[in-house]
N, C-alpha and C positions, 0 to 999 in steps of 0.2 A: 334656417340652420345657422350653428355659430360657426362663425370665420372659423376659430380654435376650440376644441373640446376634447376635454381631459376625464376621463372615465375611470375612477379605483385605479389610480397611479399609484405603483408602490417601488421603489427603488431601494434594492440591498447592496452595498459593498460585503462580501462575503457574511457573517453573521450582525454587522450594523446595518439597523432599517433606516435609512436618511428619510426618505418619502413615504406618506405611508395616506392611502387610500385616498390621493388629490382628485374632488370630481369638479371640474372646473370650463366656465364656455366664456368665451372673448366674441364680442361677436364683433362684426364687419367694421372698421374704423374706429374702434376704438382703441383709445389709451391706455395699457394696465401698466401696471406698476406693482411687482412683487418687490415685500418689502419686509426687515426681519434682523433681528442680531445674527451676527457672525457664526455661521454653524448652521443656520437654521431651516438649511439645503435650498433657499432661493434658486443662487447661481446653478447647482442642479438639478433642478428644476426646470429651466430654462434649457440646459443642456439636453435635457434630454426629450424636448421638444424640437429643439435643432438636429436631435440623431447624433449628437456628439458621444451620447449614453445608451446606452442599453436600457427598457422598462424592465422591471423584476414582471409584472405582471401588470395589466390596467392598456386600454384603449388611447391612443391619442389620434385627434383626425383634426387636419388642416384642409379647409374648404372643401369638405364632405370629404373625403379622403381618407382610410385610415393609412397613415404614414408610419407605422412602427418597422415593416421592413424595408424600409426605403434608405436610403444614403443620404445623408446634408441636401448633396446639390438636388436631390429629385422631391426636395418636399416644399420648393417655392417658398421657403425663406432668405433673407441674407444678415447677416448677424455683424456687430461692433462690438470687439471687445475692449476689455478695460489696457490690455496691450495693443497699440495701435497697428502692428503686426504688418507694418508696409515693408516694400520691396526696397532697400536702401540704394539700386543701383540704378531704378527706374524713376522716371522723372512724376513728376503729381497724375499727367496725364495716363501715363502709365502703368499705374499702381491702379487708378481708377477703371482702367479698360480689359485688365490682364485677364478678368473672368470670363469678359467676355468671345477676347481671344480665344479662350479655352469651350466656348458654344461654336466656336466656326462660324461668327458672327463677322460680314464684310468691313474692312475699315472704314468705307463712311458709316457704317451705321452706329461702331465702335466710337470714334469720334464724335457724331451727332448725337449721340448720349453722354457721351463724356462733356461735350459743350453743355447740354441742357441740364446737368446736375453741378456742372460748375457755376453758370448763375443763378439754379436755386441757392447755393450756400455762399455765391457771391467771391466766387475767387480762381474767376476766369484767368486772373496776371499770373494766377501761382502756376498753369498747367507744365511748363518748362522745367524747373525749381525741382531739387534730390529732396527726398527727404530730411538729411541734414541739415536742410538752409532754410527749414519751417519751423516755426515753435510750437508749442504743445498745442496752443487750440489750432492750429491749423493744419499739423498733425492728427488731429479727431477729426476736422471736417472732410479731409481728403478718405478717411475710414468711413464714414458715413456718405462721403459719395460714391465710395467702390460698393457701396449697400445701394444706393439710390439707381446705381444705371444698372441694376437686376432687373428692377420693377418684380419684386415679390409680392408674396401674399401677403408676408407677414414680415415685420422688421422684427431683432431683437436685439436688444443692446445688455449687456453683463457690463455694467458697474463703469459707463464708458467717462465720467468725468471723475474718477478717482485721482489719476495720475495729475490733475489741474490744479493749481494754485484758486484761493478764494474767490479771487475777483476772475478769473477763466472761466470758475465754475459757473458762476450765475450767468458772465457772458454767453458760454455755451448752452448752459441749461435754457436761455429763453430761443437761444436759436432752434433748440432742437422742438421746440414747444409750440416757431414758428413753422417750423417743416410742416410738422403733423398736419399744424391749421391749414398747410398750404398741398399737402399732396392727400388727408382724408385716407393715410395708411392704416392698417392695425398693426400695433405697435404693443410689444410685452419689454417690458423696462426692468432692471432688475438693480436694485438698490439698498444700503444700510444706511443711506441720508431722510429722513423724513422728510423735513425742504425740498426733496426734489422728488419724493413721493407724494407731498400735498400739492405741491405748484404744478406739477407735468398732470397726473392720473386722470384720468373720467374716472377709476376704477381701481379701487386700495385693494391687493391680496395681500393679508398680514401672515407669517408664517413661524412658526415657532417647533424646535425640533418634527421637522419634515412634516407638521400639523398643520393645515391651515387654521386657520384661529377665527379670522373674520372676511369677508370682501362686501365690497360697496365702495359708494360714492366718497373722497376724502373726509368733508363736513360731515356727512353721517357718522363716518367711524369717530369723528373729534367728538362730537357732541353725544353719541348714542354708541357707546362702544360695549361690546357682547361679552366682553369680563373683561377681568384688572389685568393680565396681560397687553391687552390693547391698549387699556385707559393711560397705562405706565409707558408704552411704548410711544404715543403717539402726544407732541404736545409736547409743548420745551419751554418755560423749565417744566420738569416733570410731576405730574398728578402728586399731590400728597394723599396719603392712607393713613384712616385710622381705623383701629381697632377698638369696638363695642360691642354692645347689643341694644334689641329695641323694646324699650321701656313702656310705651304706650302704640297703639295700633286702633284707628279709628274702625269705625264699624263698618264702612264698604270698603275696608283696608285698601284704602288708593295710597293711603300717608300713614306714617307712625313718627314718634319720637325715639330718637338715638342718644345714648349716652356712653362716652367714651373717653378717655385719653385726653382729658379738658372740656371736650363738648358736651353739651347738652342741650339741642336745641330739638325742634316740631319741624314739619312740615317736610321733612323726608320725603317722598315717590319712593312708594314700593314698588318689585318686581316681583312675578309670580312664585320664585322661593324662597320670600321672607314675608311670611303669612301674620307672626302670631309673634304676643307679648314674651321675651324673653330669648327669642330667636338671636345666637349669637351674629354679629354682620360685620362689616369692611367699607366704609364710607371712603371715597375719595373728595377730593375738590380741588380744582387746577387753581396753582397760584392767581392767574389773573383774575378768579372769580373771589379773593377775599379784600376784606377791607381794614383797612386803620381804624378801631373802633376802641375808644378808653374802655367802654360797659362792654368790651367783646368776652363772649367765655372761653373764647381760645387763645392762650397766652404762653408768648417763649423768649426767651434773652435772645437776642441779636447774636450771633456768630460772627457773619460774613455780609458786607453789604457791596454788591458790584454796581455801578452805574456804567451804564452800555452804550449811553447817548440815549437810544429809543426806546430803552424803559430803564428801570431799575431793581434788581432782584435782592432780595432781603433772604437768608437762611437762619432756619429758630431754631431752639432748644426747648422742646415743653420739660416741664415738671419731672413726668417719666423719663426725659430723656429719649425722645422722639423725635428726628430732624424733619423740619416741615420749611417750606418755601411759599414768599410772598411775590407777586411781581403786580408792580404797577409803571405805568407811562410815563409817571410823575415824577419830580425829585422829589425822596420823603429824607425828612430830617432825622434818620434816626444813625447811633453810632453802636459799634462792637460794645458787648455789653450791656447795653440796656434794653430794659422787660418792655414790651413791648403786646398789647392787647388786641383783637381780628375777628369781625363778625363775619358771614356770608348767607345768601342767601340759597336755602334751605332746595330750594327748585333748580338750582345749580349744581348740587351735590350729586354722584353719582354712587348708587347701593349695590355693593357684592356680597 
């Protein structure tokens, strides 16, 4: 059975449906990561997994349990939010132990948990130290060990490295990615960074107005993503799309020819609903997959050229006036204003 299972979850704020028919299993140790533009009922999602929310209607069960009439504390989760939500008059040790307080749990055994999650995250010096005399990543980890001396079924984090500066973020981000390795939790992660939904996940749930869209492995959804909502979402700089149709269609229609918006090239991969000669379609390709090509058929003036250090991204203007993006690793010589010609290769391309 899965650690988590979500059965026709549907969630209404009086007449707005935010969720709508989530069937979903996390199983035992693993990673997920719901992941989603802003709105697109993640975080309540997650809520209402914690019992923070109310179901409209739909099953949720943690560790064969159905938990929908249960309270927070009786459904063996512990949760990290993106407000760090500590005690400001209680000391690290403190803030870390209070829940357990609240079990009628003996001081040594408060403590001895408290010790044991302060050197998994490594910050046994801080247990004395108020909240005010911590900075923000140590403010999260002291929240993630008041999660850690539960010992739950299930962690949940809402969007816990938001409040973090760049370089916090990645610091925390690999700490929390070293936990997982090191305690084998299941863990539901809730995020608007792709970066820390492809780096953290075993497990991408993509979601788009309270729909889920796709879930799997991070790589799968990169490379094999289930429509253009995905391909768009996931992948920086962002998938280019073009609009045509398909002009030629072999006989065991695996491949056809596209023509569109400057392209015209063969060797397409088709998908079961683009069958036949003249079928209108939506070709993407991610910047990394095109090339500098003088004889390329895809051509656009230079816009904007950024060099990043570790690649360099180019944005075009076709003909129609279609903005498309180039990204290579390389420095390329090109400046604002000049035309600019891009082959790719055809088994690259993704077909909507």
């Amino acid at each position: 059975m899965a650690q988590v299972a979500l059965k026709n979850v549907n969630k209404s704020f009086g007449k707005t449906h935010v969720i709508k028919d989530v069937d979903l299993e996390i199983e035992k140790g693993e990673f997920v990561v719901f992941v989603g533009p802003s709105g697109c009922g993640k975080s309540t999602l997650l809520r209402l997994i914690a019992g923070l929310e109310t179901i409209s209607s739909g099953v949720i069960a943690i560790a064969d349990r159905q938990v929908m009439d249960l309270p927070p504390s009786k459904r063996g989760i512990a949760m990290v939010f993106q407000s760090y939500a500590l005690y400001p008059h209680m000391s690290v040790a403190g803030n870390m132990g209070f829940s357990l307080e609240l079990q009628g749990l003996s001081k040594k055994e408060i403590a001895d948990r408290v010790m044991e999650a302060a050197k998994i995250l490594q910050m046994e010096h801080l247990l004395d130290r108020r909240p005010a005399a911590l900075s923000g990543g140590q403010r999260q980890r002291v929240a993630i060990g008041r999660a850690i001396v539960r010992n739950p079924d299930v962690f949940l984090f809402d969007e816990p490295l938001s409040n973090l500066d760049a370089a916090l973020r990645h610091d925390t981000r690999v700490e929390i990615a070293k936990l997982h390795s090191q305690l084998g939790a299941t863990t539901i992660y809730v995020t608007h960074d792709q970066v820390e939904a492809m780096t953290l996940a075993d497990k991408i749930v993509v979601l788009k107005d309270g729909v889920v869209m796709q879930v799997g492995a991070p790589m799968d959804l990169f490379h094999r993503p289930a429509n253009e909502f995905v391909a768009g979402f996931l992948g920086s700089p962002t998938m280019n799309f073009f609009d045509g149709e398909l002009t030629v269609v072999k006989e065991d229609q695996t491949q056809a020819m596209f023509k569109g918006e400057g392209l015209d090239t063969s060797g397409i991969r088709l998908v079961s609903s683009y069958k036949k000669k003249g079928d209108k379609a939506r070709i993407g390709i991610r910047p990394q997959h095109l090339s500098l090509d003088p004889a390329g058929s895809l051509k656009g003036k230079v816009t904007l050229v950024e060099r990043l250090g570790t690649e360099t991204v180019v944005e075009l203007l076709t003909g129609t006036g279609a903005p498309f993006r180039f990204a290579t690793p390389d420095n390329v010589d090109l400046t604002v204003g000049q035309e600019a010609s891009f082959s790719f290769d055809p088994a690259s391309a993704h077909l909507f």
